[in-house]
C-alpha positions in Angstrom: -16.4 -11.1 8.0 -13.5 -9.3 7.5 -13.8 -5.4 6.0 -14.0 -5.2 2.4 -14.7 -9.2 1.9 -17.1 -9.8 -0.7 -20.4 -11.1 0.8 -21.1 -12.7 -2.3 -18.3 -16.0 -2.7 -18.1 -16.1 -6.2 -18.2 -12.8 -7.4 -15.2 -11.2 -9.8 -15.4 -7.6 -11.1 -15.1 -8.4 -14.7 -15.4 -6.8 -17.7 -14.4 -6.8 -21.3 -10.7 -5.9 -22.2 -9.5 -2.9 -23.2 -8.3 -2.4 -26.9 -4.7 -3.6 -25.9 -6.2 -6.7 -24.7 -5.5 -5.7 -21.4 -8.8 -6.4 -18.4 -9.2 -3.0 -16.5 -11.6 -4.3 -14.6 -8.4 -5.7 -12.3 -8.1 -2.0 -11.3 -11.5 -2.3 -10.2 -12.2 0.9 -7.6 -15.5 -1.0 -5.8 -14.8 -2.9 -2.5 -16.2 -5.8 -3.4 -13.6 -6.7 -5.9 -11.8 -9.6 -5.6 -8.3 -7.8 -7.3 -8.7 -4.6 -5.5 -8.6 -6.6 -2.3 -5.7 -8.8 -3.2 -3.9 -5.4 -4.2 -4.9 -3.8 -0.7 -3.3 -6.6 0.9 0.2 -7.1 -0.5 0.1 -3.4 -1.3 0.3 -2.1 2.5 3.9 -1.1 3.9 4.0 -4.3 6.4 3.2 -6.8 4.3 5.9 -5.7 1.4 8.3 -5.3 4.3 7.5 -8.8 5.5 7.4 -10.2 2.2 11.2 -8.7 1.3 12.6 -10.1 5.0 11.7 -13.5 4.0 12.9 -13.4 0.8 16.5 -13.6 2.1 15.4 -16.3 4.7 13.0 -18.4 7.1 12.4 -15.7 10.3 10.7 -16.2 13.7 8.0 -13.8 14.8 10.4 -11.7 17.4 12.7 -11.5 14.7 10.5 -9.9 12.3 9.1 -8.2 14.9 12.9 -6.5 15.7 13.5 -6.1 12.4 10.6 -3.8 11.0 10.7 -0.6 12.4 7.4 0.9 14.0 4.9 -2.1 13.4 3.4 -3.3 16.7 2.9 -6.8 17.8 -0.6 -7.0 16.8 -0.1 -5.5 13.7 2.3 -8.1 12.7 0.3 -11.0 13.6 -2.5 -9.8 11.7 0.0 -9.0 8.4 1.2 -13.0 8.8 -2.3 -14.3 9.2 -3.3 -12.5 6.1 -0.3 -13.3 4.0 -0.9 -16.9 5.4 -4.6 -17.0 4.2 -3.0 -15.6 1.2 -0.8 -18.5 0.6 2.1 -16.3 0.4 3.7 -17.1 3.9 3.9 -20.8 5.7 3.8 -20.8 9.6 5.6 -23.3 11.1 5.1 -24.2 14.6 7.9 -26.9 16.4 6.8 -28.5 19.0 9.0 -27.4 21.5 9.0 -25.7 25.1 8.1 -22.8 24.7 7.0 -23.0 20.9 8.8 -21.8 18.4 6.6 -20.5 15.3 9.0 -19.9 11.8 7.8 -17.9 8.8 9.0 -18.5 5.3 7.8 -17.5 1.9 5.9 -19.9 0.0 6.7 -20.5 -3.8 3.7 -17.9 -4.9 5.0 -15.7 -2.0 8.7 -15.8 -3.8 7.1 -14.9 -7.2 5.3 -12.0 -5.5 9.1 -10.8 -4.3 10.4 -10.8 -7.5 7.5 -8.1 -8.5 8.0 -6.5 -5.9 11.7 -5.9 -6.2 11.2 -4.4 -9.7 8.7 -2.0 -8.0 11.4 -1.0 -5.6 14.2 -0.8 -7.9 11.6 1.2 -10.5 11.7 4.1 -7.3 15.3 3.8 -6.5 15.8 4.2 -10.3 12.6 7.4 -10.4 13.4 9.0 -6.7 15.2 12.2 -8.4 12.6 12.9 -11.0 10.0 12.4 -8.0 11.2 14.2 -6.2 12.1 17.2 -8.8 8.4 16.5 -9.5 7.4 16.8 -5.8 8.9 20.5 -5.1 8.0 21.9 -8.4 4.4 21.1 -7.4 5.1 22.4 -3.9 6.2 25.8 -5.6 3.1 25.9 -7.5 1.0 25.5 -4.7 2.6 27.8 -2.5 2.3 30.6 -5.3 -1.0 29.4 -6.0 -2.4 30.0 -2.0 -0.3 33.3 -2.1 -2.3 34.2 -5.4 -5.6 33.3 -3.9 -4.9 35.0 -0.3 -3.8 38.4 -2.3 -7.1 38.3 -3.8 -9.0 37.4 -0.9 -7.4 40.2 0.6 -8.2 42.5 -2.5 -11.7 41.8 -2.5 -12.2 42.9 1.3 -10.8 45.8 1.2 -13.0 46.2 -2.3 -15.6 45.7 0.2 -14.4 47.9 3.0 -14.8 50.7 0.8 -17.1 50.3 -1.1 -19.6 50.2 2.4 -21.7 52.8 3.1 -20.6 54.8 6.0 
C-alpha cells in the first residue's frame, strides 16, 4: 500500500462546518485523510508542471520528460501513474513498433488546470509583496540572532568574572 493510503476504504475525515458553512475538516492535518491526500498529490511541483504541459496539448513521455526541468525518469512515471489513478491524465498506448505511449488531460484533469492557473496567476499577481514580506522577515531574523549572540556573549563574560579565581 502506497504511503499515506488509508487502510481503512471508506473512511473520510469529516466534521461539522464551520460557521460560514464552510467543512474544515478538508484541511484535515492526519494522514489518513482522504483530502489531505488528494491535496499532496496534485499539490507537488511535478504533477502541477505536468498538469500545465498538457493543458496546451496531448505529450509523449520523452517529451515531458525534455520539457520539465530536473525531474528524472522514474519520477515522472510515478507522477503519470498517480495523476492516471487520479483520473486526471489518460495514457494512451498505439500499437506500434516501438510503442508509442501519449498523455492528455482528462476532462476532471482540465478543470483541475483552470484552478490551478488562478493559483499561479494569484503569485505572479503577490510575488512583490512576497517577496517585500520575505526580506523584511530576513532583517528581523538577522537582528534577532545578532540580539541573542550579543547576549550570549554578555552573559559569559558575566560569568567569567564573576568566577572565583
Amino acid at each position: 500500500m502506497e504511503d499515506g493510503t488509508s487502510t481503512s476504504p471508506g473512511y473520510r475525515c469529516d466534521t461539522a462546518p464551520g460557521q460560514d458553512g464552510f467543512d474544515y475538516a478538508h484541511w484535515d492535518a492526519r494522514e489518513d485523510c482522504e483530502v489531505r491526500q488528494i491535496l499532496d498529490r496534485i499539490a507537488d511541483k511535478w504533477s502541477l508542471l505536468v498538469i500545465a504541459l498538457l493543458e496546451r496539448r496531448c505529450l509523449r513521455f520523452t517529451e515531458l520528460l525534455r520539457m520539465i526541468d530536473g525531474v528524472s525518469q522514474r519520477m515522472l512515471t510515478r507522477t503519470l501513474r498517480h495523476l492516471e489513478r487520479d483520473g486526471l491524465v489518460r495514457r494512451t498506448v498505439h500499437p506500434t513498433v516501438p510503442p508509442r505511449v501519449d498523455y492528455e488531460l482528462t476532462g476532471l484533469g482540465a478543470t483541475l488546470h483552470t484552478t490551478i492557473k488562478a493559483l499561479v496567476t494569484w503569485t505572479e499577481e503577490h510575488q512583490a509583496q512576497i517577496a517585500r514580506a520575505r526580506a523584511d522577515y530576513d532583517l528581523r531574523a538577522a537582528a534577532e540572532q545578532a540580539e541573542a549572540e550579543r547576549a550570549a556573549a554578555d552573559r559569559e563574560e558575566l560569568a567569567r568574572l564573576l568566577r572565583p579565581r
